[in-house]
N, C-alpha and C positions, 0 to 999 in steps of 0.2 A: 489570603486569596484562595478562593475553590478552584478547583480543574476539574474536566471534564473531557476525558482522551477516546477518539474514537479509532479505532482500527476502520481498516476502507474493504477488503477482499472480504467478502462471508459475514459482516458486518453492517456496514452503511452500504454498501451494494451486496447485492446477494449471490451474486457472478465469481469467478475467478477473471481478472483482468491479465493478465496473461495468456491465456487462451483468447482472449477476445482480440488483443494484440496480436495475436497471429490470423487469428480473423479477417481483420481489417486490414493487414499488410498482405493477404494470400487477395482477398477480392475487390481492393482499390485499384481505381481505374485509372493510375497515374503511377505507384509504385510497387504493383504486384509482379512488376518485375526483377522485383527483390526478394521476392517469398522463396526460391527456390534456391537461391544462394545460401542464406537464412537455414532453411530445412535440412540443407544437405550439412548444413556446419553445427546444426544442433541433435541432430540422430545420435551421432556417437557417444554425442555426451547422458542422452537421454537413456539410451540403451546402456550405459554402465552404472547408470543411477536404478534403475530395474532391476540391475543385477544384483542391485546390495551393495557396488565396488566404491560409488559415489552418494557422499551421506546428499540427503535433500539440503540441507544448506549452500553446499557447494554449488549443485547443479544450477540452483533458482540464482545463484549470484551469476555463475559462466554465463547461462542461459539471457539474463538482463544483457549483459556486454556482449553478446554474439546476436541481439538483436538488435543492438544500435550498430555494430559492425556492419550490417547488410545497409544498415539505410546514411553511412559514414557521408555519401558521396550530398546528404541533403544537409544546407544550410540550418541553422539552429529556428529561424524562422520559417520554414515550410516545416520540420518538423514540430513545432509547436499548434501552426494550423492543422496536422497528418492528427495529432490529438483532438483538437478543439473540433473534428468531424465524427469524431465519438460518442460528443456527446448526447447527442440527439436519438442516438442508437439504445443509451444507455439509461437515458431515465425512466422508461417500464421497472427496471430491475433495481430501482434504490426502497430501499426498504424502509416502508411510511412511519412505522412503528418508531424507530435508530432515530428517522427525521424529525418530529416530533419529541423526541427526549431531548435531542438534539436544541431544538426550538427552547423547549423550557428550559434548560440549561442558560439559554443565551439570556432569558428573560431574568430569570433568576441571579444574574449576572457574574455566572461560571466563565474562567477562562478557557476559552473550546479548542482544544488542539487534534487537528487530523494527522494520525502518524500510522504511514504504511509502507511496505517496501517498496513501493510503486514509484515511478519516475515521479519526481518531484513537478516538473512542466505539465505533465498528464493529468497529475490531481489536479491543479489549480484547472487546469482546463474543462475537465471533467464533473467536477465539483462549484462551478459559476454559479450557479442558481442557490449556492449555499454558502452560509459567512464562519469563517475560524476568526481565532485570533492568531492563528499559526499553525501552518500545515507545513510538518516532516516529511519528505518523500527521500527518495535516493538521486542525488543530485547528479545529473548527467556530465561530463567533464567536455569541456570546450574551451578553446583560444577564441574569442569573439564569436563572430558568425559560423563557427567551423567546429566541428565533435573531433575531441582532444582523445583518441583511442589509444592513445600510447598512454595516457593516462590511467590509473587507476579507478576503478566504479570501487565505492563502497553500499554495497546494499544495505538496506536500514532492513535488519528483520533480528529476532531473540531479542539475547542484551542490548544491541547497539541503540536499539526503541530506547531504551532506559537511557543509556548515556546522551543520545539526542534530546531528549525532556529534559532532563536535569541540564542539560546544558543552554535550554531555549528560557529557562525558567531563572539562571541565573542570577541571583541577586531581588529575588524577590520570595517572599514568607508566602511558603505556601501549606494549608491545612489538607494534608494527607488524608486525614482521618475522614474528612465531610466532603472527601472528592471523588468522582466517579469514573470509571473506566471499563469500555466496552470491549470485549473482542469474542471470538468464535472457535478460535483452535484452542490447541495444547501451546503452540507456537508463540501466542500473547500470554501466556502465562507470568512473566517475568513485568510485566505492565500491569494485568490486572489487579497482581500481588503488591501494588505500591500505595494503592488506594483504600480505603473506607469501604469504598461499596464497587466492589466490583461487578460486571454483568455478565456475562457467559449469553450471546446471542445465536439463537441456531446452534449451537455447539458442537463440536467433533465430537466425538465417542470419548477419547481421553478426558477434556476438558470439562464434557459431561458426568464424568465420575467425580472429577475433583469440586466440580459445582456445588454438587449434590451433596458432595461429604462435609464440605466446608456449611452449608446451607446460603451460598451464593444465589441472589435473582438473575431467571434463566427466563429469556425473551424467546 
């Protein structure tokens, strides 16, 4: 079996969705009365990440769990709708090119997995209009209809990409070599590096060196 792994941030959308999430939580007309809670509990942590004190791993994990913090007091179903009104916001900025490779893959009958650090309920919401065989996000922790904060968030970003694949792939022969995998930064490096044909799309600056040097296809 082929695979076909797409990264979501800088990738199959061209946005940072983190940003957009504070967006949408600062000027919703229902829980922007959450943005300031939100703001005031994530300054500090942003301001020690500026300084060098705090590596960006860290930050982007606190940052994910200080943003379900603010919004603790909503049901797991309004927050899944708080998503699903995203989306309509969001498809100018998916990128046609990503969708399209994307398409052929499916046609060609590549197993499509969407893996991003992003809340796992966001992508599925966000991403309706498009079919995986299985999309990795970072799974939000909850008792039923209730966000389980005393629980731990595991963000899915670097290695953990890797270990979340290999573990969704399980039991099944997969050719490494004829399979393909997109991503944008330095960050999906450890993804790219598992496949045949890796993609470098829009590239960081780092990632674009290593593209280049390797003689990787750059979208």
């Amino acid at each position: 079996m082929k695979v076909a792994i797409f990264d979501f941030d800088g990738t199959l959308y061209t946005k940072e969705t983190f940003k957009l999430l504070m967006e949408q939580l600062k000027n919703h007309p229902t829980y922007k009365q959450y943005y300031r809670k939100f703001y005031r509990s994530i300054l500090p942590l942003y301001i020690r990440y500026k300084l060098k004190i705090l590596p960006e791993s860290v930050m982007k994990e606190r940052s994910m769990h200080l943003y379900l913090k603010a919004l603790d007091s909503l049901t797991m179903t309004e927050l899944h709708e708080f998503f699903k009104g995203m989306h309509n916001v969001m498809m100018p900025d998916f990128n046609e090119q990503v969708i399209n490779r994307l398409a052929k893959h499916r046609k060609d009958g590549y197993h499509v997995l969407l893996v991003s650090g992003a809340y796992t309920p966001f992508l599925k919401a966000v991403t309706s209009h498009l079919i995986f065989d299985r999309i990795i996000g970072t799974e939000i922790p909850s008792n039923g209809e209730h966000l389980a904060m005393d629980q731990p968030l595991l963000h899915i970003q670097g290695t953990r990409k890797n270990e979340q694949i290999y573990q969704a792939l399980l039991g099944k022969t997969i050719d490494w070599d004829n399979s393909f995998a997109y991503g944008d930064s330095i960050s999906d490096l450890p993804v790219l590096e598992i496949v045949g044909s890796p993609v470098a799309v829009r590239p960081d600056e780092k990632l674009a060196t290593v593209a280049k040097q390797r003689n990787w296809e750059i979208l």
